[in-house]
C-alpha positions in Angstrom: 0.0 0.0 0.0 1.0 3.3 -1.0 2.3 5.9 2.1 0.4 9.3 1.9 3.9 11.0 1.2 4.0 8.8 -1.9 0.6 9.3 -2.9 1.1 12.9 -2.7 4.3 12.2 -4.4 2.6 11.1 -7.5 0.0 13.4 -7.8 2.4 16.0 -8.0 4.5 14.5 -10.3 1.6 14.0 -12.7 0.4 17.7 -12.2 4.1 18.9 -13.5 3.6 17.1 -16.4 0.3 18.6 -17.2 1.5 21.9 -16.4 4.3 21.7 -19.0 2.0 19.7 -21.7 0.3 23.1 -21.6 2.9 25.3 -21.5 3.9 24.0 -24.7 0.5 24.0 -25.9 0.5 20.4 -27.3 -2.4 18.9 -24.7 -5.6 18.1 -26.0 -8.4 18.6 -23.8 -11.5 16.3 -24.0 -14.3 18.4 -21.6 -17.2 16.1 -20.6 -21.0 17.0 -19.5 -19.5 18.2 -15.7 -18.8 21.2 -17.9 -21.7 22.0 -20.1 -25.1 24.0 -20.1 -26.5 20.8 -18.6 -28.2 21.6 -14.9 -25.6 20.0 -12.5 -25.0 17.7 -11.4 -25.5 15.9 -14.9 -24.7 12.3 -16.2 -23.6 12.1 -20.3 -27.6 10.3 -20.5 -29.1 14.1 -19.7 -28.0 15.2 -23.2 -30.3 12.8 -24.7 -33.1 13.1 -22.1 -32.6 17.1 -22.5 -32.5 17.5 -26.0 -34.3 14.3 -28.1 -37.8 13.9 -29.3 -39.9 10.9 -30.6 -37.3 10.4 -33.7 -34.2 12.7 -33.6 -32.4 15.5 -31.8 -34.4 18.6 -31.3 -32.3 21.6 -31.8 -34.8 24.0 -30.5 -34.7 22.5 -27.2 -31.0 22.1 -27.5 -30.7 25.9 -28.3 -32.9 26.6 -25.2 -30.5 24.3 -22.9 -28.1 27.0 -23.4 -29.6 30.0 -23.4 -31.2 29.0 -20.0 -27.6 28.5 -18.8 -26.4 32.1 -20.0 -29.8 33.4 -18.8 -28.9 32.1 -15.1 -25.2 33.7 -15.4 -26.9 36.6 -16.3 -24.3 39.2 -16.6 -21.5 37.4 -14.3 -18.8 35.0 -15.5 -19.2 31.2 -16.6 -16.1 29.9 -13.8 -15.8 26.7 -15.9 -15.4 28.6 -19.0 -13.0 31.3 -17.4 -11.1 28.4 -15.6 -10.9 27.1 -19.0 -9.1 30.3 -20.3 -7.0 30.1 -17.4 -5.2 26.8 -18.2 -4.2 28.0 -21.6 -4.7 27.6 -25.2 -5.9 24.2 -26.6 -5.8 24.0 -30.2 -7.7 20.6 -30.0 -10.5 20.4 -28.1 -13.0 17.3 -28.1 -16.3 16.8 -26.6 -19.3 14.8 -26.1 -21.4 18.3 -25.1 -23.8 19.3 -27.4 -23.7 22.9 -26.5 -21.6 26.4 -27.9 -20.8 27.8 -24.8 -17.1 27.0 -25.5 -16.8 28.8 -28.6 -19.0 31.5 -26.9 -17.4 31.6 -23.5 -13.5 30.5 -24.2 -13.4 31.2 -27.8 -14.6 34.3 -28.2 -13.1 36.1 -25.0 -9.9 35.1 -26.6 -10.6 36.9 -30.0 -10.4 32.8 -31.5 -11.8 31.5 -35.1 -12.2 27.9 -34.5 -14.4 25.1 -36.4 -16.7 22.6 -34.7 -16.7 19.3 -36.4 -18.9 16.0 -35.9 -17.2 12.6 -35.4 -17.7 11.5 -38.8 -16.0 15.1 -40.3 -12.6 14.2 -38.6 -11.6 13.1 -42.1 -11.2 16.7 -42.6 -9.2 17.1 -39.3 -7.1 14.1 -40.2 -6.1 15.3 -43.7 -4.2 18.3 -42.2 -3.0 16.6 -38.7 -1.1 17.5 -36.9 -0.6 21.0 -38.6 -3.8 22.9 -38.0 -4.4 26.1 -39.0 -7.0 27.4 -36.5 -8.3 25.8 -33.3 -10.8 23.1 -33.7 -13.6 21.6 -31.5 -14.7 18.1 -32.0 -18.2 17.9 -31.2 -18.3 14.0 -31.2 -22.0 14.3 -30.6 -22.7 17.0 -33.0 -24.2 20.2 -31.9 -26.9 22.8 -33.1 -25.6 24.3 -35.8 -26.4 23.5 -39.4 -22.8 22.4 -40.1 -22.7 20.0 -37.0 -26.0 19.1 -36.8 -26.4 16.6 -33.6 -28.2 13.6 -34.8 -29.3 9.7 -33.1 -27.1 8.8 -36.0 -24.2 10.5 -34.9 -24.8 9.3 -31.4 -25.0 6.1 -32.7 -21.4 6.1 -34.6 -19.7 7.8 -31.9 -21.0 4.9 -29.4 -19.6 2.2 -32.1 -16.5 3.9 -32.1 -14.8 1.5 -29.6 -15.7 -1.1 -31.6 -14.9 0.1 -35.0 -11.6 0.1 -37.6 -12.8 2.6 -39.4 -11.4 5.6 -40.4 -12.5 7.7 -37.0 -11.2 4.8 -35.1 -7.5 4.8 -36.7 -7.3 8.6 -36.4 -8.0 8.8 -32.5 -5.8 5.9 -31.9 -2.7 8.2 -34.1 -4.2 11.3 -31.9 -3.5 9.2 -28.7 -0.1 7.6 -29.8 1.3 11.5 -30.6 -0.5 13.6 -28.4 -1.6 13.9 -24.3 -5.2 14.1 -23.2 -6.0 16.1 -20.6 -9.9 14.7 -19.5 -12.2 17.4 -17.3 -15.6 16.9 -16.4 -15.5 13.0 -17.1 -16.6 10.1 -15.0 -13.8 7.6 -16.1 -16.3 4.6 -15.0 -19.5 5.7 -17.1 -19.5 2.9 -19.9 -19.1 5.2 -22.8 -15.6 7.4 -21.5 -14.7 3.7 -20.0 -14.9 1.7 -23.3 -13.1 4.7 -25.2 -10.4 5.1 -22.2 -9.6 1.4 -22.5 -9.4 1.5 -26.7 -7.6 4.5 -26.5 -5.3 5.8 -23.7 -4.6 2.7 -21.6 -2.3 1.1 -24.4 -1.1 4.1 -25.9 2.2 5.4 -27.0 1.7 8.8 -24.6 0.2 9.4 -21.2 -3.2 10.8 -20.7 -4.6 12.4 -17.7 -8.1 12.0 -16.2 -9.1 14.4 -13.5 -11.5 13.2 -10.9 -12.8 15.3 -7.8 -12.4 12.9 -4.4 -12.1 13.8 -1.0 -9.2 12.0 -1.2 -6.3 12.5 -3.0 -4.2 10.0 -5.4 -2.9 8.5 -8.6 -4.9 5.7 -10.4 -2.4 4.2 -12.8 -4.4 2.4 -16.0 -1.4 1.5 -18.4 -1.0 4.8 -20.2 -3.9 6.7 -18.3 -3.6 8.5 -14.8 -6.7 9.1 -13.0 -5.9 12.4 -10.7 -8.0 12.4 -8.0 -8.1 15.8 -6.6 -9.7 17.7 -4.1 -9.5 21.4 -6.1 -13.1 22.4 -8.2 -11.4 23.2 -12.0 -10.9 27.2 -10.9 -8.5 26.1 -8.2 -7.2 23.8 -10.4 -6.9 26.0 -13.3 -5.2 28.4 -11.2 -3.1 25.3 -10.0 -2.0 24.2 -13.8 -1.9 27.7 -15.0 2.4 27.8 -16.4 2.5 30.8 -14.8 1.6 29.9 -11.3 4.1 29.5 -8.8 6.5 25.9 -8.7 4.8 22.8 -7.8 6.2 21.7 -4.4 6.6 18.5 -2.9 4.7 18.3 0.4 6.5 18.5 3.7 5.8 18.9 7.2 6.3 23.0 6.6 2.2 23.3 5.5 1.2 22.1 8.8 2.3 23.3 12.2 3.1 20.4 14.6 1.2 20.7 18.1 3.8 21.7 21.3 1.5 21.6 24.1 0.0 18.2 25.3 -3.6 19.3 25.1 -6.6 16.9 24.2 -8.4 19.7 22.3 -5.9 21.0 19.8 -5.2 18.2 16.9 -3.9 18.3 13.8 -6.5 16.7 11.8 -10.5 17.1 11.8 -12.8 14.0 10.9 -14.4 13.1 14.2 -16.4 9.6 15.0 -19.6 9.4 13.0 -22.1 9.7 15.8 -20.1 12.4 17.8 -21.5 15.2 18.1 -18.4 18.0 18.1 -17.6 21.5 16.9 -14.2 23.0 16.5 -12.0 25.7 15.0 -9.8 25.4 12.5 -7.1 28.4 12.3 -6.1 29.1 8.7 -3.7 31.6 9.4 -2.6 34.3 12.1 -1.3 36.8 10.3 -1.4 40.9 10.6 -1.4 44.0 7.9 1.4 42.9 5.5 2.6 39.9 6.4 0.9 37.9 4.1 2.5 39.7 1.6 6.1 40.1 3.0 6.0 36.4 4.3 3.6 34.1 2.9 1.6 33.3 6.6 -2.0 34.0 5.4 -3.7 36.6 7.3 -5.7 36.3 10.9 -8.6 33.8 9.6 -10.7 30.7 11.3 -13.5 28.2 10.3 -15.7 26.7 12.5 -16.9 23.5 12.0 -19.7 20.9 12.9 -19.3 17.5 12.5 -16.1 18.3 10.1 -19.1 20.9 8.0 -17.9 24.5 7.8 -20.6 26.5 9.0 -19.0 30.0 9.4 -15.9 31.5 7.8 -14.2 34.3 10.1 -12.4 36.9 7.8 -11.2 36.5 4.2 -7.5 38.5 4.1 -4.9 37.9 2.3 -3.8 34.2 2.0 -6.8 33.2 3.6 -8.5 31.3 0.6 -5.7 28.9 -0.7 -5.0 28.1 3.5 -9.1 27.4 3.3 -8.5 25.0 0.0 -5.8 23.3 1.7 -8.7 21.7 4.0 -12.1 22.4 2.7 -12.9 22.0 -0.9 -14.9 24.5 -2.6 -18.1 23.5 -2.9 -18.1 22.7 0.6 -17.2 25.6 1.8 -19.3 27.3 5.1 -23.1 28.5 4.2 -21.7 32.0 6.5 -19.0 34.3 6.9 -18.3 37.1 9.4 -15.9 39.9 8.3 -14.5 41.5 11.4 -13.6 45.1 9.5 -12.4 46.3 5.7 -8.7 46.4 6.3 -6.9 44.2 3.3 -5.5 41.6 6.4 -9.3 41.0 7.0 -11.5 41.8 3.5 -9.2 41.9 1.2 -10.2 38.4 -1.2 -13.7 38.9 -0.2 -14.5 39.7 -3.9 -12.5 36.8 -4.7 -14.6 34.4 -2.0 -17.7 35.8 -2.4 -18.1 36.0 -6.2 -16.5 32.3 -6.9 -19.2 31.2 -4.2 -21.9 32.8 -5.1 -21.5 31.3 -8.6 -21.2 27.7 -7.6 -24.2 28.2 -5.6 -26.5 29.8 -8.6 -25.4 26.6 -10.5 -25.9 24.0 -7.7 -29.3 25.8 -7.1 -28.2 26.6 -3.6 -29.5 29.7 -1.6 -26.8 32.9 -1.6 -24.3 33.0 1.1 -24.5 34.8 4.7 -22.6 37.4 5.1 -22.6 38.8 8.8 -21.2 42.1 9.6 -21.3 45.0 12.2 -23.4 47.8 11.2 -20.7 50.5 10.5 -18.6 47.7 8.5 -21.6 46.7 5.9 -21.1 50.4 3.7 -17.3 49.8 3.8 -17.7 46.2 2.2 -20.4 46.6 0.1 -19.1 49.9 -1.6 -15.6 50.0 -1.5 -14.3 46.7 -1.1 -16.7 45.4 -3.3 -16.5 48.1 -6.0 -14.0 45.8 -8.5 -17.4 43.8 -8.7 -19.8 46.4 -9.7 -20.0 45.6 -13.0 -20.6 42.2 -13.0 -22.1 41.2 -9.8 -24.1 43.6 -7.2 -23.3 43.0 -3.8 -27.2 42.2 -2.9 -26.7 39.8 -5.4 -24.2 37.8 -4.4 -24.8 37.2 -0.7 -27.8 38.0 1.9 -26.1 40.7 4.2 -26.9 40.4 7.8 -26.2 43.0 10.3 -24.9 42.5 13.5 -26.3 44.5 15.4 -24.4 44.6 19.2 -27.4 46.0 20.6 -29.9 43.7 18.9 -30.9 39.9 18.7 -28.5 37.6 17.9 -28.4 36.4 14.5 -29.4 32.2 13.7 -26.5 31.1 11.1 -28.5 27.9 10.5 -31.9 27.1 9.5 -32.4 24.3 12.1 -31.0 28.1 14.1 -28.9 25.6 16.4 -25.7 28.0 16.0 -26.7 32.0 16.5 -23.9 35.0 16.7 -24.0 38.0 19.1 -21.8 40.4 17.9 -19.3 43.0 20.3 -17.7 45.9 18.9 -14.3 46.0 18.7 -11.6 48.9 19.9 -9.5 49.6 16.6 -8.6 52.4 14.1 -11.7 52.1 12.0 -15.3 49.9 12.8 -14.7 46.3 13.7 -16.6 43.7 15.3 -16.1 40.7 17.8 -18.9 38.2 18.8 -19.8 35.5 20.7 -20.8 32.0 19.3 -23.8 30.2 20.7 -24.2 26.5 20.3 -27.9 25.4 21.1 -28.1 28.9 23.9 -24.9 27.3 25.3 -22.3 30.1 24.5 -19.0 28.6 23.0 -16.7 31.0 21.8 -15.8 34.3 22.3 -13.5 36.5 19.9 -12.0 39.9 20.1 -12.2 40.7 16.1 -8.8 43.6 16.0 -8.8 45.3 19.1 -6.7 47.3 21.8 -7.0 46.3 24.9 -10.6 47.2 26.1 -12.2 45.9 29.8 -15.5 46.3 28.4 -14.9 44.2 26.0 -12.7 41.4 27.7 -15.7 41.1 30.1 -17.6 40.3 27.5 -16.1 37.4 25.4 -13.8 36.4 28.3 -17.4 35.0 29.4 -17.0 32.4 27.3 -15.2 29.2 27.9 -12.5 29.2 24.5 -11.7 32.7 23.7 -9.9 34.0 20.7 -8.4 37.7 20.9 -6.1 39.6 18.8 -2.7 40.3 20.2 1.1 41.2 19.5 4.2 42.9 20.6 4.2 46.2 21.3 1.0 46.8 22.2 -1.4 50.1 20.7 -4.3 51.7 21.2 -5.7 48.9 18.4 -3.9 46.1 19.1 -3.9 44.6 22.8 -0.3 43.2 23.7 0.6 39.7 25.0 0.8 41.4 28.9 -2.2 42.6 28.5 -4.3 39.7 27.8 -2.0 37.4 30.0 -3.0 39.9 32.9 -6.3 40.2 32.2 -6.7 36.7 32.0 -5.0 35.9 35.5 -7.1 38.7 37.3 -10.5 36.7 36.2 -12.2 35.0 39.3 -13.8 32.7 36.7 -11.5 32.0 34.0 -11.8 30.4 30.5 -10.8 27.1 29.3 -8.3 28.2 26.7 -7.4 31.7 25.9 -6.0 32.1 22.0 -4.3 34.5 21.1 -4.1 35.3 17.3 -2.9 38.1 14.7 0.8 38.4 16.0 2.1 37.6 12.5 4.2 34.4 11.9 5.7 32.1 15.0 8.8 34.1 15.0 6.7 37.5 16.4 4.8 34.9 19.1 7.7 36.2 21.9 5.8 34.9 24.9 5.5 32.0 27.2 3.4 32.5 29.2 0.9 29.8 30.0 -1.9 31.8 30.6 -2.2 32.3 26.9 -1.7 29.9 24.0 -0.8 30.6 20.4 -3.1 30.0 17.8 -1.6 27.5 14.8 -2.3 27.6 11.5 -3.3 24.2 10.4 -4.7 23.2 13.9 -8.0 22.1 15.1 -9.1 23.6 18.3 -12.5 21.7 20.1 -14.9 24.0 21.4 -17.7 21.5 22.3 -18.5 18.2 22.3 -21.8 16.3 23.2 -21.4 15.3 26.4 -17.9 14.9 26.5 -17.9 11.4 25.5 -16.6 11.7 22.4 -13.1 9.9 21.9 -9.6 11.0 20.3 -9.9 12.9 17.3 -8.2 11.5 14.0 -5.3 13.4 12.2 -7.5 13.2 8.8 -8.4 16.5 7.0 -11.8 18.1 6.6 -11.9 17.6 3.2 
């Protein structure tokens, strides 16, 4: 069996040679119905449910399939299509979709001529291979244009294909033998891409990639064909493969901060026992103003989760969303977020969160995102962080904005309203916001949000039993300083069960030991509740 380090190993491996295959634009892409107009989640069978009458393909509906889909975008981006720009140029694409949106959506954005051909025009692909003069996408469905009309026919030679010696067959086996295939949006085991995979690309000359989204990550080795399994949607992957990006790394022990203290409720991993009932916080970084972009640490930012679920995001700064993919994959990622203030170290990828979510969430059908704020931080978000947006996607449309009032109720995150959040306002150079977490009226957490040290305050989420606050060295009127908390702390009759302290930058600017207060790790899983106690060790699994 196959260590995770080797696993991990492999993966990699296989993702540097994709990223150079493309570089050198020489990959071929093959997109399946993951990435079409079809309502998702779609199997290749909804094509012909979708689009087929009595006799024959109906190119009406087949029209209408798409326009609903650019309807439903209305004026914001496709993210398949852009990711699809963002891995690079393909001069050969092929497909089993039977829609335009690639010559509408990656074509077209790119100032590209192509031709869409049917499976039984690649004679006119094969008679100029492999020196083509424009990009050309092979519809091997057909589609709904009068040149590449989609027809039972068609469907019919392209499902014989496998079996055939015919002239298409001998040209994709040549296309295999001389070129890579890069598969997206496939399900390697559905019969159709199966049978072609095995008469193809698992006896070829060259090696061909399938990409497959798993909570778990690994290499499938078929002969010729490796089936990635990743757990990146195809923008974080795009943006992954992209040439440009930065090197591909191998994993070490670097991305994830060991534990120092022997304490029960700080682990390094997050699956709990199915049955357990337990919510924790996972930090995802602890940084402050610049150091994100000085040293890489990803800004102050935590999840909490139920069960391993997100269910609230706290602050989106810099760094913050690639530490959040390193654990949570995208589509899973929390139903809330709180944003503390609009300084960058806080807000500053909110447009970058907020608009990728809210578009995987118009496509899944899902409601829009929560986004909780104080009420003198909604104005600053919505106008001015936001404003790069304003031409593609209005705030109000892209999340429901709740405000946190500190002198009003409580807001439920949850429909079953077992989580609610009380929000405390925050000493610091512009309007920022604390709050406590409730868990079923049983208050959990407390956090500071940026803030100097402030009594009022303190009282307040010191109440809790796990409290997170901002702190550093020196200390200012906004920022409270390691003393301060410690002492504060100590002087309680009825103190907390952990005290976190977070936003001092990167380990080297933690310069206290005192055991009063603990420093919060990136990477770490800190239990705030669980039911009754009598749930056992935690794993050191991700929350994938």
């Amino acid at each position: 069996m196959s260590s995770p380090g080797q696993v991990n190993q492999g993966l990699l491996a296989a993702l540097r040679v994709l990223r150079e295959a493309l570089k050198e634009e020489k990959l071929v892409l093959f997109l399946g119905e993951k990435i079409s107009a079809l309502p998702q989640p779609a199997t290749l069978g909804d094509w012909w449910t979708s689009v087929q009458d009595e006799s024959d393909v109906n190119p009406e509906k087949l029209k209408k399939l798409e326009e609903d889909y650019l309807q439903r975008l209305e004026d914001r981006p496709s993210l398949p299509h852009v990711a699809l720009r963002t891995l690079g140029r393909f001069p050969l694409i092929l497909t089993t979709n039977m829609d335009c949106l690639v010559e509408r959506l990656v074509w077209a954005p790119q100032g590209i001529v192509g031709e869409a051909l049917r499976i039984d025009q690649l004679n006119l692909l094969a008679s100029a291979w492999p020196n083509l003069h424009h990009d050309v996408i092979v519809k091997c469905f057909g589609d709904s244009s009068l040149h590449a009309r989609a027809t039972v026919a068609t469907k019919q030679r392209m499902e014989e294909l496998c079996r055939s010696d015919g002239e298409e067959a001998r040209f994709f086996e040549q296309l295999f033998n001389e070129r890579s295939v890069l598969f997206l949006g496939c399900d390697p085991d559905q019969p159709l891409y199966s049978s072609a995979l095995q008469r193809f690309a698992e006896n070829s000359k060259t090696r061909h990639f399938v990409v497959v989204p798993a909570r778990q990550r690994g290499v499938e080795e078929r002969g010729s064909l490796s089936v990635l399994h990743v757990e990146l949607d195809l923008p974080s992957l795009a943006q992954l493969l992209n040439p440009s990006a930065k090197p591909l790394l191998p994993p070490t022990d670097m991305t994830v901060p060991k534990t120092t203290k022997a304490n029960t409720d700080v682990k390094q991993g997050g699956d709990n026992t199915p049955g357990c009932d337990v919510i924790q916080l996972l930090c995802l970084g602890t940084g402050k103003g610049t150091t994100a972009v000085l040293t890489g640490e990803p800004s102050s930012s935590m999840v909490v989760l139920h069960n391993s679920r997100p269910v609230l995001l706290v602050d989106v700064g810099l760094g913050v969303t690639q530490s959040l993919l390193h654990s949570v994959a995208p589509e899973k990622f929390p139903d809330a977020m709180f944003v503390t203030h609009n300084h960058s170290d806080h807000a500053g990828e909110l447009p970058l969160v907020l608009g990728g979510t809210a578009q995987r969430r118009l496509l899944a059908g899902k409601p829009r995102v929560k986004l909780l704020c104080g009420p003198k931080v909604l104005e600053p978000l919505k106008i001015h962080r936001l404003s790069e947006m304003a031409y593609q996607m209005k705030p109000d449309d892209i999340a429901d904005w709740l405000i946190c009032d500190p002198e009003g109720d409580p807001i439920y995150l949850d429909d079953v309203k077992n989580f609610k959040l009380q929000a405390v306002e925050s000493q610091h150079d512009i309007p920022c916001y604390g709050f406590l977490l409730y868990y079923k009226d049983e208050l959990i957490l407390g956090f500071s949000g940026d803030s100097g040290f402030n009594p009022e305050l303190y009282d307040k989420i010191f109440s809790a039993p796990t409290v997170v606050v901002d702190g550093r060295t020196p200390s200012s009127q906004w920022h409270a300083s390691f003393d301060e908390i410690s002492a504060y702390s100590k002087s309680r009759e009825k103190k907390p069960r952990a005290v976190y302290v977070t936003g001092y930058g990167t380990a080297a600017e933690y310069t206290t030991d005192d055991s009063a207060i603990t420093r919060f790790e990136r990477g770490l899983h800190y239990t705030l509740w669980s039911g009754e106690n009598k749930c056992p060790e935690l794993t050191s699994e991700g929350t994938n």
